[in-house]
C-alpha positions as CSV (number, residue, x, y, z in Angstrom):
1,X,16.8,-17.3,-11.0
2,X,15.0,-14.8,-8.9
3,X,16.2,-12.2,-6.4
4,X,14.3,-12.2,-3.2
5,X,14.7,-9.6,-0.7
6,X,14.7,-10.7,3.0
7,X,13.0,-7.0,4.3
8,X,12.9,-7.8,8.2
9,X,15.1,-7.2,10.8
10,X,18.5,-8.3,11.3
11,X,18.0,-10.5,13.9
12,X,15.6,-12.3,12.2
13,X,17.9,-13.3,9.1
14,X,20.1,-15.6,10.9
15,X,16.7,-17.4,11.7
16,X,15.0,-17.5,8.6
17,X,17.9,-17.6,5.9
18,X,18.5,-21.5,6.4
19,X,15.2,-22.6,6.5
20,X,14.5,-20.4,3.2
21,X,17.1,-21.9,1.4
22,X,16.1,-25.3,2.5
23,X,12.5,-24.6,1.0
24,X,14.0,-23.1,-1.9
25,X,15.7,-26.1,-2.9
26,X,12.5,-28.9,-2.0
27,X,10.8,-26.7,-4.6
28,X,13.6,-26.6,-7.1
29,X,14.3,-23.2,-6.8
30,X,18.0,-23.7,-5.2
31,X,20.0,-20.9,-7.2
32,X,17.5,-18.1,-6.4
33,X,19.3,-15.5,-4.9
34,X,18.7,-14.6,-1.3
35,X,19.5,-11.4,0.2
36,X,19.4,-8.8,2.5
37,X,20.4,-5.7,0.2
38,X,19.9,-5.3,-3.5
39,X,19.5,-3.0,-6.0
40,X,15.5,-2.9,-5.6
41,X,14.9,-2.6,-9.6
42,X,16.6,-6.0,-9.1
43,X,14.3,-7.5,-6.6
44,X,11.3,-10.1,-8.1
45,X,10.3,-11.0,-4.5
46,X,10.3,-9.1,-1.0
47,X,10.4,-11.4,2.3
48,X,8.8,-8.4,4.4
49,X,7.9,-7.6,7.9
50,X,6.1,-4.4,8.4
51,X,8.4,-2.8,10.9
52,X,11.3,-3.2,8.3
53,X,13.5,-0.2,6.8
54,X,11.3,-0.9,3.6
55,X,8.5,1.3,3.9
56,X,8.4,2.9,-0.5
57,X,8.0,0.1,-2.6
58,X,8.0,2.7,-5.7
59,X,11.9,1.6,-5.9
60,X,11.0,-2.1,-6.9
61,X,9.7,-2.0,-10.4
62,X,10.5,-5.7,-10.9
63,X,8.5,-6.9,-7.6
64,X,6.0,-9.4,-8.4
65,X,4.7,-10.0,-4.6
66,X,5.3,-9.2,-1.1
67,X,5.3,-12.5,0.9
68,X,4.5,-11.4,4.4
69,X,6.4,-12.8,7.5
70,X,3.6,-11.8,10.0
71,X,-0.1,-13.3,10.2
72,X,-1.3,-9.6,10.2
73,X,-1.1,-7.1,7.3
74,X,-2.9,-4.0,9.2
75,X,0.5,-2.3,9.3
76,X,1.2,-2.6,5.5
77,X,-2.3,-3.1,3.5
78,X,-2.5,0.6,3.5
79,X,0.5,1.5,2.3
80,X,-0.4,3.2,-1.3
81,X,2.9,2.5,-2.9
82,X,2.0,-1.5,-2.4
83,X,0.8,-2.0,-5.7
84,X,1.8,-5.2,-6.1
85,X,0.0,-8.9,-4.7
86,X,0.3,-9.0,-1.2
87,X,0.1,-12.5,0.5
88,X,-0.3,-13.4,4.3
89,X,1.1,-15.6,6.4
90,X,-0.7,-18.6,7.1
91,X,1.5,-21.4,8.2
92,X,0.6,-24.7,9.7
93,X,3.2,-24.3,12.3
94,X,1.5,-20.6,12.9
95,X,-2.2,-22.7,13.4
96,X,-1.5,-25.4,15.6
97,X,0.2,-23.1,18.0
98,X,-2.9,-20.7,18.2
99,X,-5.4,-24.2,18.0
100,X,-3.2,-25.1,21.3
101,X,-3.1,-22.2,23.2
102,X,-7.1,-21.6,22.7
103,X,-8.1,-25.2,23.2
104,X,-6.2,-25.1,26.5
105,X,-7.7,-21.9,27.9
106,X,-11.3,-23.0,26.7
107,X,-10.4,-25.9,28.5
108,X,-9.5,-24.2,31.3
109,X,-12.4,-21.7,32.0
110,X,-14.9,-24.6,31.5
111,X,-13.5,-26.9,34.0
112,X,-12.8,-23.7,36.2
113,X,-9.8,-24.8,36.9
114,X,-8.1,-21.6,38.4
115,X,-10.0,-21.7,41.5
116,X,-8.2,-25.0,42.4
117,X,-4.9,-24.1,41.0
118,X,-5.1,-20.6,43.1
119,X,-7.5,-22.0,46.1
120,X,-5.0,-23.9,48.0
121,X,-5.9,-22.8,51.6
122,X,-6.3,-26.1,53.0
123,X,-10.6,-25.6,52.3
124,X,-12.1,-29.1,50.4
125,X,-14.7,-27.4,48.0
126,X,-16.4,-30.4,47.3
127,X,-19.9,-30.4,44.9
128,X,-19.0,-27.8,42.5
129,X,-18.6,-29.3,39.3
130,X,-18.4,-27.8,35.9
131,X,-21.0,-28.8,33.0
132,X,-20.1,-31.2,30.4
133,X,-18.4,-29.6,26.9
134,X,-21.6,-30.5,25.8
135,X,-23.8,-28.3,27.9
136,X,-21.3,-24.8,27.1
137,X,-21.4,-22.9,24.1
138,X,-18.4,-21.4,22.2
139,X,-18.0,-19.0,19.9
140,X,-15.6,-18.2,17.7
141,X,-15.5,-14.6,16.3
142,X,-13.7,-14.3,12.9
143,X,-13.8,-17.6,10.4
144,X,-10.6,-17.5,9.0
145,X,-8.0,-20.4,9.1
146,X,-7.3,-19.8,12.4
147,X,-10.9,-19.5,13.3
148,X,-12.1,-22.4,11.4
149,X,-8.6,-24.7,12.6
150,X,-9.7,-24.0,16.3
151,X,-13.9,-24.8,16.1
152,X,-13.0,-27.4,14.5
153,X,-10.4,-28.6,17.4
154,X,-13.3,-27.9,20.2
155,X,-15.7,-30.1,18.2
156,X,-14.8,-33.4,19.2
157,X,-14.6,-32.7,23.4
158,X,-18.5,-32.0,22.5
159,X,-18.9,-28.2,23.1
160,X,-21.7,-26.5,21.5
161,X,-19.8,-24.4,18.7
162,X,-20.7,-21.3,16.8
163,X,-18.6,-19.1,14.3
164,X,-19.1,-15.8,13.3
165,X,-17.6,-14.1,10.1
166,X,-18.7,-11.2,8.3
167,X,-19.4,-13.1,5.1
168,X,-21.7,-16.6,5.3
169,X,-18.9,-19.5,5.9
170,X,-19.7,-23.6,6.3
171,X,-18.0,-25.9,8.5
172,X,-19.8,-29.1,9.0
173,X,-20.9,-29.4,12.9
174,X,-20.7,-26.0,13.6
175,X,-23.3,-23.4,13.9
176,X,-21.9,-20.7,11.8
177,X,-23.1,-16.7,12.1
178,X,-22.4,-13.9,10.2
179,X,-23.0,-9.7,9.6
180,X,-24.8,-7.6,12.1
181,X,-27.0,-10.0,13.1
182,X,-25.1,-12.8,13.2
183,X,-22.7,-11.2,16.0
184,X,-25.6,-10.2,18.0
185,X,-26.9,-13.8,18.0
186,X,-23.3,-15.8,18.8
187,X,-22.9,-13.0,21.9
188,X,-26.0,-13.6,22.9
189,X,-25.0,-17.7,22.8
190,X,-21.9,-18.1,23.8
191,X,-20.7,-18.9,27.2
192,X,-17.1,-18.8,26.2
193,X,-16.2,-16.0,23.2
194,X,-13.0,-16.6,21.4
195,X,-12.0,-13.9,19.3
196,X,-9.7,-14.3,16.2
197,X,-10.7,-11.4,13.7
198,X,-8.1,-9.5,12.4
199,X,-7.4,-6.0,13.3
200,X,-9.5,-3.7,10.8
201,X,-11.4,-0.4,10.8
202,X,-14.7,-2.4,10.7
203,X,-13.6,-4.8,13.7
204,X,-12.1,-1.9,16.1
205,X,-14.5,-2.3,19.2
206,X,-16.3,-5.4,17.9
207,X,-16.5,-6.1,21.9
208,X,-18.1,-3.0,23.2
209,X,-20.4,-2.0,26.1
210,X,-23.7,-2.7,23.9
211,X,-21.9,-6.0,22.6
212,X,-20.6,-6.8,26.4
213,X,-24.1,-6.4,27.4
214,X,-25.2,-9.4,25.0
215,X,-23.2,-12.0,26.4
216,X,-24.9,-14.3,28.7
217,X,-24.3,-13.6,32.7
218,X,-20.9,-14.8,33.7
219,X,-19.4,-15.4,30.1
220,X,-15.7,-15.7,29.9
221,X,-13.4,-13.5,26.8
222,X,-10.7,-15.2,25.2
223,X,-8.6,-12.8,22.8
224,X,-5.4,-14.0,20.9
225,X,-6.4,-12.0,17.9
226,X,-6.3,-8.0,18.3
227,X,-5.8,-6.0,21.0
228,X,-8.4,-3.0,19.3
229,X,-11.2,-5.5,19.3
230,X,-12.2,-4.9,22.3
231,X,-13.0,-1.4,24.3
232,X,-10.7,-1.6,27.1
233,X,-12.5,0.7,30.0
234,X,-16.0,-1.5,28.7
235,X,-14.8,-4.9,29.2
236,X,-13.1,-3.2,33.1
237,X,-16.7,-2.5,33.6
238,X,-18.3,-5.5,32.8
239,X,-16.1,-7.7,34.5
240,X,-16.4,-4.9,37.7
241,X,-19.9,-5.4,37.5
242,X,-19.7,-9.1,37.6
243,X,-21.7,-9.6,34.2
244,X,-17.9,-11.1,32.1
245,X,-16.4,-13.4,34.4
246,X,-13.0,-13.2,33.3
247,X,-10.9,-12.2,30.1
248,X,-7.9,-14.0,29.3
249,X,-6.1,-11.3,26.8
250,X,-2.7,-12.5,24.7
251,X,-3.2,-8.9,22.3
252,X,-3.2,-5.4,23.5
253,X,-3.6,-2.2,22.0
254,X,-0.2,-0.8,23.2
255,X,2.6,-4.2,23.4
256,X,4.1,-4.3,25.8
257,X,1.4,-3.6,27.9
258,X,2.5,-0.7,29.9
259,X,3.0,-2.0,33.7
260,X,0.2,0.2,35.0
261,X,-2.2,-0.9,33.0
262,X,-5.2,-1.8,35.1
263,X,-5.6,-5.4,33.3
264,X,-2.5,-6.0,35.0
265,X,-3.4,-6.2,38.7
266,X,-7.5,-6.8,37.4
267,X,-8.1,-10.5,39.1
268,X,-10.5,-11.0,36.6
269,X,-8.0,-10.9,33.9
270,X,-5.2,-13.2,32.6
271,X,-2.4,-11.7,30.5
272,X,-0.2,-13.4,28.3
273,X,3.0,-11.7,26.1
274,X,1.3,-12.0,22.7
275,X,2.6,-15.7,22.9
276,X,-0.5,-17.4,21.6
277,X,0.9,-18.2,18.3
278,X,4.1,-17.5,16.5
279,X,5.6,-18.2,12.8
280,X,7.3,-20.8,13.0
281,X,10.7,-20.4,10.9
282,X,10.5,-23.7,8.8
283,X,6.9,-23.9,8.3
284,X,6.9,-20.2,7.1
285,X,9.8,-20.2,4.6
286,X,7.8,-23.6,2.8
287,X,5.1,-21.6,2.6
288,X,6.9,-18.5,1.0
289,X,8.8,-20.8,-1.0
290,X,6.0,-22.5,-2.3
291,X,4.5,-18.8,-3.3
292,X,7.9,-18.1,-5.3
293,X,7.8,-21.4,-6.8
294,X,4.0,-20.2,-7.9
295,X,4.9,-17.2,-8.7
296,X,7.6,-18.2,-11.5
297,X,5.5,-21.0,-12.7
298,X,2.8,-18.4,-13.7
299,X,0.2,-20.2,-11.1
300,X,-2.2,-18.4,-8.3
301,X,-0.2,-17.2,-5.4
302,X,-1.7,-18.9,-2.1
303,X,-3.6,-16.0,0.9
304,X,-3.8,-13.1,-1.2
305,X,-4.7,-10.7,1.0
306,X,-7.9,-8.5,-0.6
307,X,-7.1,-4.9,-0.4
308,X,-10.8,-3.6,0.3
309,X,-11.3,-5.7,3.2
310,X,-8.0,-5.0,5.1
311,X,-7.0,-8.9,5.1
């Protein structure tokens, strides 16, 4: 039976080493041994977080993969002494929490609903009403499960939606984009952006000031994906000068966001606590226990993350 090395935290093995060995045992794995220390010429599979103690992997000549614990692999694809595969977390627990929290803030901007929900001052607004889904165009930056799980959540409330990707992706009903071009033309369409890219070299700053400048008059920003996609001091000046309407932001450059942080007190910007989306303990561990089972069956492992791309 196989060793696997949870490499996370402490707190987080009281939460995760149940629902492993649960999954461990639906896929007939329920001898492997599940740890928290080990010899590491021992270890066949690491559990890992990137803000574990394990940082050399040089130590682990028996690995055969690091199953990730976090969506995002920024913080270990680099790591040189990662020679083994490296697979991400994608979870359907993971997705329908980020599908939620975007459909209900695309939701929200469209029907405009925070000028009700803060505009109780006893005026009656009447005559204002909000376009149809079908008359307001989304886009959705970055066409990966999460990208591709949310367009295709929008699609049936009739919204006009468009996905970006750097490579050319399908997704019946929607509009899809991709490469230089491609970003300049879904800014240029989309009323409400929604951006879910990961956090690379080559997506730092996909939202700039020349990018900003694209989006139609009075566009709204929703970003549960990185904080360094967007330039912070050119989205303060595009929603100063009135051309961004608002940003809701769930992912910062610095978390927590440091208290005098002008997004903070900016009334045309919503912060959330990187709550968007978390793993979700059981969902996760049947995922990385399905990627064990694989791996000691001899199959594919499942979201191998390519090294050359950063994802």
């Amino acid at each position: 039976m196989p060793t696997i090395l949870f490499a996370a935290r402490p707190e987080r093995w009281n939460i995760y080493a149940p629902h492993l060995r649960a999954a461990l045992a639906e896929v007939g794995l329920p001898d492997a041994r599940l740890v928290t220390e080990a010899d590491p010429q021992d270890v066949d599979y690491m559990v890992y977080a990137p803000n574990s103690k394990v940082q050399d992997f040089t130590p682990f000549t028996r690995l055969k993969a690091v199953l990730n614990l976090w969506a995002g692999v920024e913080d270990v694809v680099g790591n040189a002494t990662l020679t083994v595969p490296l697979a991400r977390m994608v979870d359907d627990g993971m997705t329908n929490g980020m599908v939620e929290w975007c459909v209900g803030h695309v939701l929200r901007h469209h029907l405009g609903m925070d000028a009700h929900i803060h505009g109780q001052d006893g005026i009656w607004r009447s005559g204002k009403v909000p376009p149809l889904a079908r008359d307001r165009r989304v886009g959705v930056l970055g066409f990966g499960a999460l990208g591709r799980a949310v367009a295709t959540a929008l699609m049936p409330f009739g919204f006009q939606v468009s996905g970006w990707s750097r490579s050319p992706k399908e997704v019946a009903g929607v509009t899809t984009h991709h490469g230089a071009a491609g970003l300049s033309e879904i800014l240029a369409t989309s009323d409400i952006a929604v951006l879910l890219l990961p956090d690379t070299p080559a997506t730092e700053n996909t939202l700039d000031a020349e990018r900003l400048a694209l989006m139609p008059k009075g566009a709204v920003i929703i970003n549960p994906g990185r904080g360094p996609l967007i330039d912070d001091q050119a989205l303060l000046d595009a929603l100063d000068a009135g051309h961004i309407a608002h940003a809701t932001l769930d992912v910062f450059r610095e978390e927590p966001l440091p208290p005098d942080h002008p997004f903070w007190a900016h009334p045309a910007v919503t912060v959330t606590p990187h709550i968007a989306s978390e793993t979700r303990p059981s969902s996760a561990s049947r995922m990385i226990a399905e990627n064990i089972r694989r791996g000691e069956a001899g199959e594919p492992f499942l979201h191998l993350v390519d090294r050359d791309l950063g994802y």
